[in-house]
N, CA, C and O atoms as CSV, one atom per row, in Angstrom:
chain,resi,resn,atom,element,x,y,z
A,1,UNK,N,N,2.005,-72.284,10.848
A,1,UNK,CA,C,2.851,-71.804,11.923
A,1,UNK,C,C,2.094,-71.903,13.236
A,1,UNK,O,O,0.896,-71.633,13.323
A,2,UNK,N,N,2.916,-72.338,14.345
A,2,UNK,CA,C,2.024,-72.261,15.427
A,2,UNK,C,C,1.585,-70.905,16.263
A,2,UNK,O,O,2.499,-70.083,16.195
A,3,UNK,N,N,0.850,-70.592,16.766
A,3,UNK,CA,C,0.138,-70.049,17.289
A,3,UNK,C,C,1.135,-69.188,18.542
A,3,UNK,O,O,2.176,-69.761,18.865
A,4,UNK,N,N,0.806,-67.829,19.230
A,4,UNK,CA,C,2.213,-67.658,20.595
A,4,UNK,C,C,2.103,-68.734,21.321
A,4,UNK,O,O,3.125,-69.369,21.580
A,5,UNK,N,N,0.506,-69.277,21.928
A,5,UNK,CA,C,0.446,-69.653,23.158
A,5,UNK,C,C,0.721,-71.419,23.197
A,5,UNK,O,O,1.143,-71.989,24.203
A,6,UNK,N,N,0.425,-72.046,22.040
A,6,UNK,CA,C,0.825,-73.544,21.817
A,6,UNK,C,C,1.896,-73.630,22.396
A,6,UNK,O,O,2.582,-72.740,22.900
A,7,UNK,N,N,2.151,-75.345,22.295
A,7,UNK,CA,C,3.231,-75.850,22.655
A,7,UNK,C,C,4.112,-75.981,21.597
A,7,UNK,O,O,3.475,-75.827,20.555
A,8,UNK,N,N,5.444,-76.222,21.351
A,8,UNK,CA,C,6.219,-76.301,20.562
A,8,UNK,C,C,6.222,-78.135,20.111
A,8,UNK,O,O,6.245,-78.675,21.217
A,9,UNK,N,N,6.213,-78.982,19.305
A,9,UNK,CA,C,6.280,-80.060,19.100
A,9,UNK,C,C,7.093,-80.821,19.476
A,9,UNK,O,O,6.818,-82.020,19.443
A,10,UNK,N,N,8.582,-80.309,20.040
A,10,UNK,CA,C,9.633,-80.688,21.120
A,10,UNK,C,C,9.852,-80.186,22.059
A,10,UNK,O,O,9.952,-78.970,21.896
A,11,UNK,N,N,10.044,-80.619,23.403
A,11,UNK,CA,C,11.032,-79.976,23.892
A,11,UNK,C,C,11.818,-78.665,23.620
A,11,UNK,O,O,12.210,-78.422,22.479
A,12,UNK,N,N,12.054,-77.814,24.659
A,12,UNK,CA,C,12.656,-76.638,24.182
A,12,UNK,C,C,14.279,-77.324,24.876
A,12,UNK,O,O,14.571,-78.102,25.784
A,13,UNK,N,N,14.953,-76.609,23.968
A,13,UNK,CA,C,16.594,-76.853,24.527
A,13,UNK,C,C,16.688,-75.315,24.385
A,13,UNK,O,O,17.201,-76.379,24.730
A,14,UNK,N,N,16.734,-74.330,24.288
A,14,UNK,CA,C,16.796,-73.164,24.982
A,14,UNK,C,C,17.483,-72.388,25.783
A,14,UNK,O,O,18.453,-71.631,25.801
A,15,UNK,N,N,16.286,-73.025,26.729
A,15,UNK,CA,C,17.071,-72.923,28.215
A,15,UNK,C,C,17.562,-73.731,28.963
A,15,UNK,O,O,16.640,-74.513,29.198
A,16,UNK,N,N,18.555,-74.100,29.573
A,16,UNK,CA,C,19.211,-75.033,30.029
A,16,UNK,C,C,18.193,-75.693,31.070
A,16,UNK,O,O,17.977,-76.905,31.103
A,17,UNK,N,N,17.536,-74.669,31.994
A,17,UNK,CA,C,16.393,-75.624,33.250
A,17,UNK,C,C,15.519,-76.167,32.374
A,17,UNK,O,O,14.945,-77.139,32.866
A,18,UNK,N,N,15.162,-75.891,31.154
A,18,UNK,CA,C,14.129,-76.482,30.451
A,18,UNK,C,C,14.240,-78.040,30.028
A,18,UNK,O,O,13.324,-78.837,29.824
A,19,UNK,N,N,16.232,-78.315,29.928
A,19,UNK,CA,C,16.572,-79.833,29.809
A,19,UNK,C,C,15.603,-80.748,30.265
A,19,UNK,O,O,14.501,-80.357,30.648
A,20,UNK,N,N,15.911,-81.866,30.254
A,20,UNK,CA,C,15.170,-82.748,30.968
A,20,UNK,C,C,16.437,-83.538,31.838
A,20,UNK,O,O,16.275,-84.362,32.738
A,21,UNK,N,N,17.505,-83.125,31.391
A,21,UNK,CA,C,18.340,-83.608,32.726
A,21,UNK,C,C,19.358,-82.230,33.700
A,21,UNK,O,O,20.535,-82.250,34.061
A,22,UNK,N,N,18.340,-81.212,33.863
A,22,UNK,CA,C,18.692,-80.003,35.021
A,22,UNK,C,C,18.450,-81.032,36.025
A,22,UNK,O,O,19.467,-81.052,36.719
A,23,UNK,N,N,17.619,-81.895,36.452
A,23,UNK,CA,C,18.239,-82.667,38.328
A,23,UNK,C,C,19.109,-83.311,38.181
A,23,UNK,O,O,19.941,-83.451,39.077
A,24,UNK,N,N,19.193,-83.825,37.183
A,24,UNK,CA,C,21.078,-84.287,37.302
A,24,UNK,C,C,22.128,-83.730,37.586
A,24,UNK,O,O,23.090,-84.080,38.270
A,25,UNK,N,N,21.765,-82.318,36.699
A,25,UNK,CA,C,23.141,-81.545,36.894
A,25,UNK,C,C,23.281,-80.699,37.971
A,25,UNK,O,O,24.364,-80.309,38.408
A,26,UNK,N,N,21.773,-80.298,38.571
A,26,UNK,CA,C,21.707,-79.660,39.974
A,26,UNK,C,C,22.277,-80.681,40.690
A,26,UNK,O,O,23.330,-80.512,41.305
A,27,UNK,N,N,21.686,-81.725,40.670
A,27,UNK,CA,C,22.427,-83.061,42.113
A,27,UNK,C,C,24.149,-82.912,42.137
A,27,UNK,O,O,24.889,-83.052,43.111
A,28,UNK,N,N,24.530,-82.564,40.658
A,28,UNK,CA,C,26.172,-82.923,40.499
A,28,UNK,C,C,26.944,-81.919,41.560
A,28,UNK,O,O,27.803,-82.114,42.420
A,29,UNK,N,N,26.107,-80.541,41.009
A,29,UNK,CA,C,26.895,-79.326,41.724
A,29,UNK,C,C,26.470,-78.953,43.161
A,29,UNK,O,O,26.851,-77.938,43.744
A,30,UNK,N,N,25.424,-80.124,43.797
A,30,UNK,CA,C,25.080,-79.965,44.802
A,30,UNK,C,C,26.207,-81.343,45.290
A,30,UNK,O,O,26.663,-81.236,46.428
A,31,UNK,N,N,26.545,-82.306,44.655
A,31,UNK,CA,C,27.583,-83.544,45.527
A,31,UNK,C,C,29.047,-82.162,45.187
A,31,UNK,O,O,29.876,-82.271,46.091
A,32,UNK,N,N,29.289,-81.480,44.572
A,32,UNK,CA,C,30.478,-81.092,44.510
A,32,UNK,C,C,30.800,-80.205,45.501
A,32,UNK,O,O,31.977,-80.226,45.861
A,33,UNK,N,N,29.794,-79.153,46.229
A,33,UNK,CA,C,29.497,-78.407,47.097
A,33,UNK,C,C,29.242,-79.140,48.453
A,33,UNK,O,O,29.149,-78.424,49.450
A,34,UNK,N,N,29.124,-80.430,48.586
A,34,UNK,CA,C,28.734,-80.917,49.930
A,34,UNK,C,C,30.324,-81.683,50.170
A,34,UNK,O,O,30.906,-81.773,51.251
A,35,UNK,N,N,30.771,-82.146,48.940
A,35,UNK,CA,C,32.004,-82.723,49.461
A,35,UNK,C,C,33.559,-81.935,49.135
A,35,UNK,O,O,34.698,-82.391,49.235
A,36,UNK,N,N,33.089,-80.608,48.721
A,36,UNK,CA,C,34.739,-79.398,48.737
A,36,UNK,C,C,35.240,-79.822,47.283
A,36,UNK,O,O,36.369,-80.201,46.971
A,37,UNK,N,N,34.184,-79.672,46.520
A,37,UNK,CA,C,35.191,-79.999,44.844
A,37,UNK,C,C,35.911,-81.348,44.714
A,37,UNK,O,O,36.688,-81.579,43.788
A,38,UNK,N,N,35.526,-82.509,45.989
A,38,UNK,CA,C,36.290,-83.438,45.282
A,38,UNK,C,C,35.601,-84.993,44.141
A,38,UNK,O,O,35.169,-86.132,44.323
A,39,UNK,N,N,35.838,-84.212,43.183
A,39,UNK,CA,C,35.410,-85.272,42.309
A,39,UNK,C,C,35.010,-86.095,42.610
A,39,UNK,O,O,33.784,-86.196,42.632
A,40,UNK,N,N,35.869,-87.179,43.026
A,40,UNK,CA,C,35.903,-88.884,43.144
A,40,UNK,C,C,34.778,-88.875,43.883
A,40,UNK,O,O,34.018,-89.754,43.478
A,41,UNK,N,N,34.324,-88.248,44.816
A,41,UNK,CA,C,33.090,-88.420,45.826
A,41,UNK,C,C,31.905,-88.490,44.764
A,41,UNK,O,O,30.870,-89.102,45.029
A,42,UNK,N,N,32.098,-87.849,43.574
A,42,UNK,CA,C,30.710,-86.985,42.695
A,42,UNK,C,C,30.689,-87.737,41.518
A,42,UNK,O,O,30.175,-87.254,40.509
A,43,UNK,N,N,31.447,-89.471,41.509
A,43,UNK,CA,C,31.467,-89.648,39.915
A,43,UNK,C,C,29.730,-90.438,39.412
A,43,UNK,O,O,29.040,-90.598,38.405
A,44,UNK,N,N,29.719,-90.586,40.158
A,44,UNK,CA,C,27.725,-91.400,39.953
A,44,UNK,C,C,27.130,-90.373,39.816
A,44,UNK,O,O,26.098,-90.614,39.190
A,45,UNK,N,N,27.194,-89.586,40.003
A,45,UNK,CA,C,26.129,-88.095,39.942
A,45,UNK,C,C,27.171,-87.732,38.471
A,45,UNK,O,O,26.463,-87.084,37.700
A,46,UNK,N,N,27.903,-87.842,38.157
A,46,UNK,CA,C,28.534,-87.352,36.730
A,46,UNK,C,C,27.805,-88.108,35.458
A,46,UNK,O,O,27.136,-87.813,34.467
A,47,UNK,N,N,28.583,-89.749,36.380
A,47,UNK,CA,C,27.839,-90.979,35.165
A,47,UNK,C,C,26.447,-90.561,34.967
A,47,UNK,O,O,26.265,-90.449,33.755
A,48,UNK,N,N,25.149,-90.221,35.777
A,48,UNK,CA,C,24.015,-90.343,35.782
A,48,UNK,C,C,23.709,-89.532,34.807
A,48,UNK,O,O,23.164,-89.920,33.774
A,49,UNK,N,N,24.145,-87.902,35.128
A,49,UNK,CA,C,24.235,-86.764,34.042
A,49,UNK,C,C,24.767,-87.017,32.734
A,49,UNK,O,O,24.144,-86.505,31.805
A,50,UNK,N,N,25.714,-87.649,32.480
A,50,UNK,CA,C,26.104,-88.052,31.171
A,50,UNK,C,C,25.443,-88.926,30.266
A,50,UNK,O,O,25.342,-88.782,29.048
A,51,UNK,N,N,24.924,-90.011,31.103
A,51,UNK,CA,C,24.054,-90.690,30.550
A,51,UNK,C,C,22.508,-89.888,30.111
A,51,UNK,O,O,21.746,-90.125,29.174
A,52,UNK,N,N,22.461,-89.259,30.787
A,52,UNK,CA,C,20.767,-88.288,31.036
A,52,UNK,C,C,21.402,-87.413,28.923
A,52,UNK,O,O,21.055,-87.852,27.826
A,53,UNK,N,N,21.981,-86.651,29.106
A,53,UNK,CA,C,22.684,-85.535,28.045
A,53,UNK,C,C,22.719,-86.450,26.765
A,53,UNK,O,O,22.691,-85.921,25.654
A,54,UNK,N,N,22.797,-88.218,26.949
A,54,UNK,CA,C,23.356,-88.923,25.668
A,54,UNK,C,C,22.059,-89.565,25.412
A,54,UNK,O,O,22.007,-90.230,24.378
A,55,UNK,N,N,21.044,-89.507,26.108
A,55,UNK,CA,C,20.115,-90.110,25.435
A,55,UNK,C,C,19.105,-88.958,25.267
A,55,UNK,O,O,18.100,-89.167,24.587
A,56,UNK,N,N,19.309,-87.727,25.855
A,56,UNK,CA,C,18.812,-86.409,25.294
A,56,UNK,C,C,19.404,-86.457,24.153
A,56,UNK,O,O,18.551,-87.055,23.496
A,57,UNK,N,N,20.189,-86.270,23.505
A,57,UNK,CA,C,21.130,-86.191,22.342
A,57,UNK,C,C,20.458,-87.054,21.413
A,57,UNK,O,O,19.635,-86.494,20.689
A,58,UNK,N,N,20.608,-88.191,21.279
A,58,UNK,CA,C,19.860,-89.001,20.841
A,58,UNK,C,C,18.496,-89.237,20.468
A,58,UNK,O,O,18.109,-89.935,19.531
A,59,UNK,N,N,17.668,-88.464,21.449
A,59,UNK,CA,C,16.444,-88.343,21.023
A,59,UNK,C,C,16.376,-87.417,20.057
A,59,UNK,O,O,15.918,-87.769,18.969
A,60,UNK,N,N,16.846,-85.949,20.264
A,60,UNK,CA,C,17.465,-85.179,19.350
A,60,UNK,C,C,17.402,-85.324,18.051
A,60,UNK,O,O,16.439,-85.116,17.313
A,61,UNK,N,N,18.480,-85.696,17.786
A,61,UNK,CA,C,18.851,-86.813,16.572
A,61,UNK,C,C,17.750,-87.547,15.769
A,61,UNK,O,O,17.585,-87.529,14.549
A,62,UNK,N,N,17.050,-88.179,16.692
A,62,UNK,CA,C,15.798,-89.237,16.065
A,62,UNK,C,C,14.790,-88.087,15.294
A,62,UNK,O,O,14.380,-88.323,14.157
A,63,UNK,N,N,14.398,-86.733,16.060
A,63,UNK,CA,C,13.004,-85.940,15.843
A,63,UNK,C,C,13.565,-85.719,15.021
A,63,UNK,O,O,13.090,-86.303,14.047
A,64,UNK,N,N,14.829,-84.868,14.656
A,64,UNK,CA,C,15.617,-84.217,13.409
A,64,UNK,C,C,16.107,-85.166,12.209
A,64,UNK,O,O,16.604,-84.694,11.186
A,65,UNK,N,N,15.976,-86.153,12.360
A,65,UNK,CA,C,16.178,-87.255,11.444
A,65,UNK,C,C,15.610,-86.523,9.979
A,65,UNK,O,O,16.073,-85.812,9.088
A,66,UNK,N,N,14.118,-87.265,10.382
A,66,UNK,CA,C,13.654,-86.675,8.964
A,66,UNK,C,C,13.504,-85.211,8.919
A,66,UNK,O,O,12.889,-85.029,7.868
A,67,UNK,N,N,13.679,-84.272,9.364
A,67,UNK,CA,C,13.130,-82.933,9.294
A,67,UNK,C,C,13.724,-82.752,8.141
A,67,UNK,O,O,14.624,-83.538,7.848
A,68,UNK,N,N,13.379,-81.708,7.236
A,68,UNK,CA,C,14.393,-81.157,6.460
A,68,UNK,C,C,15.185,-79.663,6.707
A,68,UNK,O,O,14.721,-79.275,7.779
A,69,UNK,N,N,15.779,-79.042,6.412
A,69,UNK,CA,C,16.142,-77.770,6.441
A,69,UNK,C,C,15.427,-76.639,5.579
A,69,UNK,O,O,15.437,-75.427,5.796
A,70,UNK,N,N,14.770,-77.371,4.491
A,70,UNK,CA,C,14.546,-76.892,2.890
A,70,UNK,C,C,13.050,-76.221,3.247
A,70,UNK,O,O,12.762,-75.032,3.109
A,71,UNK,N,N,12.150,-77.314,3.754
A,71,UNK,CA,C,10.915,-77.109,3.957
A,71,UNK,C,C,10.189,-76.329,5.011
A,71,UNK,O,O,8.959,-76.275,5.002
């Protein structure tokens, strides 16, 4: 078992600022706030974030691959 003060062997998903795509999603709600909620102004800052979340996901996926539940 690890230790308090180590690092964890992944990434924490946790906490949401801990993501690795929180500047994406800060940039999003910062284009949504500069241009009055209108979407269409904010869709590259969406695409960017979505893309950021799907290859988080994915990595995800890969570490947990082999893990087991059992062990």
């Amino acid at each position: 078992m690890a230790s308090k003060g180590s690092t964890p062997p992944y990434p924490s998903a946790a906490r949401f600022s801990d993501s690795q795509c929180f500047p994406q999603y800060t940039a999003s709600l910062k284009c949504l706030q500069e241009f009055n909620s209108d979407k269409s102004k904010c869709q590259e800052h969406f695409d960017v974030y979505k893309e950021c979340k799907k290859k988080e996901r994915e990595e995800r996926l890969e570490r947990n691959k082999n893990r087991s539940l059992f062990s």
